[in-house]
Kinemage of the C-alpha trace (Angstrom):
@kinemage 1
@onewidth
@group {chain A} dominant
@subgroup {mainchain}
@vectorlist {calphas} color= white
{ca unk a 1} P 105.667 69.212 286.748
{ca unk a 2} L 103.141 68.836 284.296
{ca unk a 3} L 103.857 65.558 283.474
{ca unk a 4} L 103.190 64.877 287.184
{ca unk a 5} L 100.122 66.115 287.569
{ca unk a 6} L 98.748 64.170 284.798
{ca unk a 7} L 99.691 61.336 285.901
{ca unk a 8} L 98.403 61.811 289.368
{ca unk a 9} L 95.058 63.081 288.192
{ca unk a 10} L 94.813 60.024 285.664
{ca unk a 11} L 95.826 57.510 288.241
{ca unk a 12} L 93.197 58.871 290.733
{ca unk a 13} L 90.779 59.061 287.525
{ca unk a 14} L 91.271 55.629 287.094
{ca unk a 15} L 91.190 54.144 290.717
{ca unk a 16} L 87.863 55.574 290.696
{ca unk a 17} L 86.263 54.223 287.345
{ca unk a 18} L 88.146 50.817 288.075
{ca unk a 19} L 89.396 51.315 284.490
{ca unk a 20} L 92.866 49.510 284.230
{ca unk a 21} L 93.288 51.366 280.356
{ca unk a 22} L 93.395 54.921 282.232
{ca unk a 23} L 95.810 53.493 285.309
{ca unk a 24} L 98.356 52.204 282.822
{ca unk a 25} L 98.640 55.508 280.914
{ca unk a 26} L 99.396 57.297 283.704
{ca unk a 27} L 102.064 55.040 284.914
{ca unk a 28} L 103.622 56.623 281.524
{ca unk a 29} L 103.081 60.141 282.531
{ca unk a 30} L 104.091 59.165 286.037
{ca unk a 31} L 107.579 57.406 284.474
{ca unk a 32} L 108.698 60.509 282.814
{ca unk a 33} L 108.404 62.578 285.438
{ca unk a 34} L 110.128 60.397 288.139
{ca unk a 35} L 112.712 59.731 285.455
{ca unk a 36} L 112.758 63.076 283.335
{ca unk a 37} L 112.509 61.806 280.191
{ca unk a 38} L 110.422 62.520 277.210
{ca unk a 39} L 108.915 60.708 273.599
{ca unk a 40} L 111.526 61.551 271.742
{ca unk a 41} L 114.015 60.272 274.895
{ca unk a 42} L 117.039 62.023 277.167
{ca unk a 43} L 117.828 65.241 275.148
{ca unk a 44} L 115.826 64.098 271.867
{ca unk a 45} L 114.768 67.814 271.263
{ca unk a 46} L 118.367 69.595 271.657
{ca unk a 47} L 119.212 72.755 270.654
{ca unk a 48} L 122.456 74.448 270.554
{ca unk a 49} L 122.862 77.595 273.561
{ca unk a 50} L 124.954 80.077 271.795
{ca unk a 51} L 125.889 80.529 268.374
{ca unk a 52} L 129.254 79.445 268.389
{ca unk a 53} L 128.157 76.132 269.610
{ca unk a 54} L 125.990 76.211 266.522
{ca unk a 55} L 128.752 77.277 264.028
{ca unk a 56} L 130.883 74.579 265.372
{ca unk a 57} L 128.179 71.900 265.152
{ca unk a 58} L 127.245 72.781 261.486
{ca unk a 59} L 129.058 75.222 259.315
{ca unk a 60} L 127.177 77.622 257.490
{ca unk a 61} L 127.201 77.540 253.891
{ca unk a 62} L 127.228 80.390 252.267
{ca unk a 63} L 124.747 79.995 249.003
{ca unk a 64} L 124.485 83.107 246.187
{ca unk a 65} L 121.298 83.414 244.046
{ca unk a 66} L 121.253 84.826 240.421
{ca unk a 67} L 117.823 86.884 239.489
{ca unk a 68} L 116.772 88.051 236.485
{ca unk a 69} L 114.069 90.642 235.979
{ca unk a 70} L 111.758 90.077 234.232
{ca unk a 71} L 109.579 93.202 232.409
């Protein structure tokens, strides 16, 4: 929705000014909202729901640490 109304605003922006720099970025804006999409592409920032999903994806691993004290 955001993405939207960006590109609206900068279209209109740049109707008015006659400045063909501002129309073609919008046409960007206005291209990933039409399409849904993002920078980083369909589903480039995924993240796993539940936890199981996660376990399954990548195994934990389970790491043990040795301290000393130190006086």
């Amino acid at each position: 929705m955001m993405r939207l109304g960006i590109g609206i605003t900068l279209l209109v922006m740049g109707i008015q000014s006659k400045d063909w720099a501002v129309g073609l970025f919008s046409i960007f804006f206005l291209y990933q909202a039409v399409t849904n999409t993002s920078c980083c592409g369909a589903q480039g920032c995924y993240t796993p729901q539940n936890r199981e999903t996660m376990d399954s994806v990548v195994p934990l691993q389970k790491e043990t640490s040795e301290y000393e004290e130190i006086k």
